[in-house]
Each structure stands twice: as structure tokens, then as C-alpha cells.
C-alpha positions as CSV (number, residue, x, y, z in Angstrom):
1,X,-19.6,71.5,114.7
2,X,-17.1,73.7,112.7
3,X,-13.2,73.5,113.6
4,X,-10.9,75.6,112.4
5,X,-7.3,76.2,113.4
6,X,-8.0,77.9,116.8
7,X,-11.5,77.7,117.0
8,X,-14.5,75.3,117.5
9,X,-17.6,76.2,116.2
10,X,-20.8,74.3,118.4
11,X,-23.9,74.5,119.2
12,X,-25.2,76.6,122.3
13,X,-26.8,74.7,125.2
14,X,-28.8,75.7,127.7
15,X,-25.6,75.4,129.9
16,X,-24.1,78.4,128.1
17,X,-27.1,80.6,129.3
18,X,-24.9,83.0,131.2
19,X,-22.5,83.3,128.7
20,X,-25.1,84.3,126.0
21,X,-26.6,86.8,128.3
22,X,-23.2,88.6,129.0
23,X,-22.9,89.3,125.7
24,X,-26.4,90.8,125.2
25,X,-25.5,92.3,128.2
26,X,-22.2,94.5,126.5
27,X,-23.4,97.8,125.1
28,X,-19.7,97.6,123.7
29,X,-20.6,94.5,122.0
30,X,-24.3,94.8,120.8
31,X,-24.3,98.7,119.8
32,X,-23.7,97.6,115.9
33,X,-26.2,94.8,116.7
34,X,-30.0,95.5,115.4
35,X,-31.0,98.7,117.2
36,X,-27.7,98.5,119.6
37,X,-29.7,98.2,122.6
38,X,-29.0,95.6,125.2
39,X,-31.0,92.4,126.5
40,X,-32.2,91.7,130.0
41,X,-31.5,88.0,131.0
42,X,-34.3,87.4,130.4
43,X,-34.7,88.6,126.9
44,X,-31.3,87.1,126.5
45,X,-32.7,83.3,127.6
46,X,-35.9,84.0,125.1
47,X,-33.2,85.2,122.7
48,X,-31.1,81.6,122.9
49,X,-34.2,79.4,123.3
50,X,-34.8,80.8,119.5
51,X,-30.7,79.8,118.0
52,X,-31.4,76.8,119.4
53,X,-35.1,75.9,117.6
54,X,-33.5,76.9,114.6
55,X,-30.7,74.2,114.9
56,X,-33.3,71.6,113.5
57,X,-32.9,73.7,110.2
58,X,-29.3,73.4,109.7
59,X,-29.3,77.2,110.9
60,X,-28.4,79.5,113.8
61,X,-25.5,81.1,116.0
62,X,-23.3,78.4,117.3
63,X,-21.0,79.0,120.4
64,X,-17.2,80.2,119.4
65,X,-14.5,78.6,121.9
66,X,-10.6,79.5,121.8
67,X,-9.0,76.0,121.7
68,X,-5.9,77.5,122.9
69,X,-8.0,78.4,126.3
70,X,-10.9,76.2,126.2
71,X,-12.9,79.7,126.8
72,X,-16.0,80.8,124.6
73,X,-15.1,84.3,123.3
74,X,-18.2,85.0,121.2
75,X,-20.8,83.2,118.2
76,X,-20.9,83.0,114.5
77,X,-23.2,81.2,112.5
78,X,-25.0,81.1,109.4
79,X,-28.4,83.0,110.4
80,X,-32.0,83.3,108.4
81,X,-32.9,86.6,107.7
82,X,-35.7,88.0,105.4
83,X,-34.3,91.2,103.6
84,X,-36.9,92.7,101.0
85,X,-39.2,90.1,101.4
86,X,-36.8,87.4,100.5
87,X,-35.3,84.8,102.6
88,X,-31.3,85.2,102.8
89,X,-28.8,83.2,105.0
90,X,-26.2,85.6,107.1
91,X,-22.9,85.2,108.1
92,X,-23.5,86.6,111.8
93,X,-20.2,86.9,114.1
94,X,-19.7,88.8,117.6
95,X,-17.1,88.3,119.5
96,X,-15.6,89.6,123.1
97,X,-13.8,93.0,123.1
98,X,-10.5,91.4,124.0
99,X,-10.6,89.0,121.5
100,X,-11.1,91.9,118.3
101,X,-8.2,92.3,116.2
102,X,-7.3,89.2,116.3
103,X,-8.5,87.9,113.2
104,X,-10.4,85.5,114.9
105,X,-14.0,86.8,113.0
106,X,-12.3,86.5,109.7
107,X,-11.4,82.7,110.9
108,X,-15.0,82.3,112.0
109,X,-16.8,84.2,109.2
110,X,-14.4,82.2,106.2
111,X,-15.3,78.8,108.1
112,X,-18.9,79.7,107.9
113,X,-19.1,81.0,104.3
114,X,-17.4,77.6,103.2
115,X,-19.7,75.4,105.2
116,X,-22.4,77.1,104.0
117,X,-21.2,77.3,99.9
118,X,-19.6,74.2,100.1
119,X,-21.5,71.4,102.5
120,X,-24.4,73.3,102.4
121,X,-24.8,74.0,99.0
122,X,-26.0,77.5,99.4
123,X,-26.5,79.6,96.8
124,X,-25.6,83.1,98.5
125,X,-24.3,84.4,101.4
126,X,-25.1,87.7,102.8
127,X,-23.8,89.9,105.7
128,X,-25.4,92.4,107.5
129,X,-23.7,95.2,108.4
130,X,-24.2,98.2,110.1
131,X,-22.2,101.7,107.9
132,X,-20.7,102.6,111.2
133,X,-19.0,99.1,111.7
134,X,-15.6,99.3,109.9
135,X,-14.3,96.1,111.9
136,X,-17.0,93.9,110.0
137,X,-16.9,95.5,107.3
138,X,-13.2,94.9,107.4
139,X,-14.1,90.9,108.4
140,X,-16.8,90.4,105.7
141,X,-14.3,91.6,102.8
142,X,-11.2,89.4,104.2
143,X,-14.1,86.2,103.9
144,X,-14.9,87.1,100.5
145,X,-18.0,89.0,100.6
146,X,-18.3,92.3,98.3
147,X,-20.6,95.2,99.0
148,X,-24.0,94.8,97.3
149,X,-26.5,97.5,98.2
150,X,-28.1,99.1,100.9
151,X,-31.3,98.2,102.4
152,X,-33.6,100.2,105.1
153,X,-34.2,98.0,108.0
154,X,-36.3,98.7,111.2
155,X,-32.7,100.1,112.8
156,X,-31.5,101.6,109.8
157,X,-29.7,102.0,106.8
158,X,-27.8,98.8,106.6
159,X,-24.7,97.4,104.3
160,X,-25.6,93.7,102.4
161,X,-22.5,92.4,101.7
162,X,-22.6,89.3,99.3
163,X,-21.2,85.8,97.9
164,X,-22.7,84.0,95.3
165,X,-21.6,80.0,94.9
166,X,-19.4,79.7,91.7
């Protein structure tokens, strides 16, 4: 688990199922997300089952709660992706609509790039980020992360923002 001032960082379980799949569910929510196109529930359970294998590797999105309200709003983790041929480890964060602005990403996305830098020893962190996203763009520069290049993924052209350890 991660804790910062108003969040908690944890695992998903299979309890938080219906959760998951409402946010696959939000066109709002996914349409910066891979090819923007929602999940099924059952896409959205094949989907989870996969965070939670890759737990046992010290990776994958972890459930965001709002201490203040005990709610989950959204996840954020540190995520393995393979850009170029090489693996990287992401900084991944969603949250729900009326959460945004909030600077509750930044809170998320600085905890994460410190746990992973820091505890993890990591070498690099990377964020991948669609050019029509200004809001994560906005995130991944408040946690640190400068612009690096631009890579051609099966959705698109996507943004790699970047932080290398000291």
C-alpha cells in the first residue's frame, strides 16, 4: 500500500470488480486510454484478473480511495509496458470525472514515481500519454516527468514522458 495525505494506494480485489468495470465502462474516462474504446464487464473482469497476476512482480494498478470519504475514485500504479522493444515501467493514473482538478493525480502520480525511484530502485519512469490529453500531460510535469519523444503505438502517436533516478 501507498498513503499519501488524502489518498491510499491498495491493491484491487476481486471485491472491487464492479468498481473496476464502471470505469472501463466511462467513455469519458477511457477515451485517452489505449484506443479509447470501452470494456464489457466482462472484458473489464479479464482486464483486473491481469493487475492482479502482476502484483506478484511488485507491479500493476492499485485501487485509489479518498480517505476523507472512504470512496475509491479511480487507480494509479506503476505499470509494465514494452515501448520499442524495451521493457519500461509507467506511471498509469485514472481517476473519476468529479474527482479531476483536484490535484488528486499529481498526489497519486508523485507518490508512485517516489516509490518506484526510491523503494524500488528503478532506474526510469515513463508516462504514456496521449497528445490530445492536456490534463496528464499537465499531471506528469507537476510529478517530475519531462517530455522525451514520441513513439507510434497500435492507437497512435503517443507522448513518453520521462524520469531518470539521480
Amino acid at each position: 500500500m501507498i498513503e499519501t495525505d488524502r489518498l491510499l494506494l491498495r491493491p484491487y480485489t476481486e471485491k472491487d470488480l464492479d468498481f473496476y468495470a464502471g470505469l472501463w465502462a466511462n467513455s469519458n474516462i477511457v477515451r485517452y486510454i489505449g484506443k479509447g474504446k470501452t470494456k464489457t464487464f466482462s472484458e473489464a473482469k479479464d482486464s483486473l484478473g491481469h493487475w492482479v497476476s502482476e502484483y506478484e512482480y511488485g507491479f500493476g494498478l492499485q485501487a485509489v480511495k479518498l480517505k476523507a470519504e472512504d470512496k475509491l475514485i479511480g487507480h494509479a500504479g506503476l505499470v509494465r509496458q514494452t515501448i520499442e522493444g524495451k521493457e519500461e515501467i509507467e506511471i498509469g493514473y485514472w481517476l473519476l470525472p468529479d474527482y479531476w482538478g483536484r490535484g488528486l493525480a499529481k498526489e497519486a502520480a508523485i507518490a508512485l514515481r517516489e516509490y518506484g525511484l526510491e523503494e524500488k530502485g528503478l532506474s526510469k519512469l515513463i508516462s504514456l500519454i496521449n497528445p490530445n490529453n492536456p490534463a496528464s500531460i499537465f499531471v506528469a510535469k507537476k510529478a517530475g516527468l519531462s517530455f522525451e519523444k514520441t513513439v507510434r503505438l497500435s492507437e497512435g502517436d503517443t507522448l513518453v514522458y520521462s524520469i531518470k533516478n539521480a
